[in-house]
N, C-alpha and C positions, 0 to 999 in steps of 0.2 A: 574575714574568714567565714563567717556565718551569710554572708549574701553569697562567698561559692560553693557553699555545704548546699545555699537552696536555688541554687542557678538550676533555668530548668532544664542544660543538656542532664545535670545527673540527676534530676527528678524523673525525667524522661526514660534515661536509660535505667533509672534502679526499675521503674514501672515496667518494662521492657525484658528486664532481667527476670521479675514475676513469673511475668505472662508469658515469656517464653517457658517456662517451667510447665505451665497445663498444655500450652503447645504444644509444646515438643511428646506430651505426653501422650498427648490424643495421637500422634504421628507413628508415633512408634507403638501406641495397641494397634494403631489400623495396619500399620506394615507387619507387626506379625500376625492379626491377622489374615492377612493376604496370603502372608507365609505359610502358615497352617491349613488353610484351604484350598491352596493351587499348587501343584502340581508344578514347578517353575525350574528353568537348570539354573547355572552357577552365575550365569553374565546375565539371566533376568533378574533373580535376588538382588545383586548389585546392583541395576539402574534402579529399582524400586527403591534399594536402602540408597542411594542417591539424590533421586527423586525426592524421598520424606527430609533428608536431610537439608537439601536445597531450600525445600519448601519451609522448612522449618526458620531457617535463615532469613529468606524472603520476608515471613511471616512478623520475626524478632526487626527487620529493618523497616518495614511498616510499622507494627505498632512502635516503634521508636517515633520514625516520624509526625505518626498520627497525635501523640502525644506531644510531643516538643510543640508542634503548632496549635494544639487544643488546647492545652495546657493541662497539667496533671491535677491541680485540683478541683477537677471537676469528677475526676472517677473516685475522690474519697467518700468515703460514707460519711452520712450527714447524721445528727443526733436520735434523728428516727428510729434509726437502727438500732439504738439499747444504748445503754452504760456500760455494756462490757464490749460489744464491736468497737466503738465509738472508743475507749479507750486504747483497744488490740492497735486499730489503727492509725491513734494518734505516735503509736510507739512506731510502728512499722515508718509512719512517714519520717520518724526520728531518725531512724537507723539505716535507713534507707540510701541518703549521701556517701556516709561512710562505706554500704558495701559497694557500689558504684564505684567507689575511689579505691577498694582495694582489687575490685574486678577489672580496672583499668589499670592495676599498679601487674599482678598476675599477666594481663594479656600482653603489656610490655616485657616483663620481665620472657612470657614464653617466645614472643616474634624476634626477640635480640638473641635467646640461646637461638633460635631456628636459623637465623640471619648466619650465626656462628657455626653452627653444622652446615650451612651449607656452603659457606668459604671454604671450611676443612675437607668439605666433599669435593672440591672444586680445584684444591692444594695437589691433594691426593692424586686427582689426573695427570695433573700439568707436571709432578716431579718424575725425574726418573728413575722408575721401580725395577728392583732387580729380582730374576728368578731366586725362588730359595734354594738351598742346598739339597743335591739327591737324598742325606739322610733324615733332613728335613720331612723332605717333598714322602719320602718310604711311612715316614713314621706318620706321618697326618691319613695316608694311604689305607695304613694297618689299623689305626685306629676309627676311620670311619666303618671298615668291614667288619 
């Protein structure tokens, strides 16, 4: 259990999960900044926030990869850094497997509900749906106006 706590896909990826965090952050001040000072309509906003979000992705699938091949203990701080970094970090590297394992338990869990909405969406099509009832169809009518 302990050699796949430190296998380095989830070393890689917990690093990844980080560093997408100032990422994505840096992404998202500069898109609104962009925001805030141009003058944009509704389909440029959305390729922008597209754009960052891609890029974002892009970003999180490189530094995945870059690390998985480099290896992750190479960007740990080394004792230079103090007694109290040097210990922040030895924790983070602690804890670090385990959130990888619950990040990968999460993005399963949400791709099998999404797999499942979208059979039901798909259900949905394929049976055959009847008109509702005029007093139905009156009252849904009367209540939107």
């Amino acid at each position: 259990m302990q050699a796949f706590l430190q296998s380095a896909f989830l070393q890689a990826l917990s690093y990844s999960l980080i560093a997408g965090i100032w990422q994505m952050g840096l992404l998202w001040l500069a898109t609104i900044t962009i925001l805030k000072f141009f003058k944009l309509s509704s389909s440029q906003k959305f390729n922008i926030a597209f754009i960052a979000q891609f890029s974002g992705f892009s970003l999180f699938v490189y530094t995945f990869l870059h690390i998985y091949n480099t290896g992750a203990e190479k960007i740990m701080l080394g004792e230079t850094a103090g007694k109290l970094l040097f210990g922040i970090n030895l924790f983070i590297a602690d804890i670090m497997p385990y959130m990888a394992i619950i990040y990968l338990c999460i993005l399963l869990f949400k791709l099998s509900k999404l797999i499942f909405v979208c059979k039901d969406t798909q259900n949905l099509r394929k049976r055959q749906l009847k008109k509702i009832s005029g007093e139905y169809r009156i009252f849904v009518q009367e209540m939107s106006e």
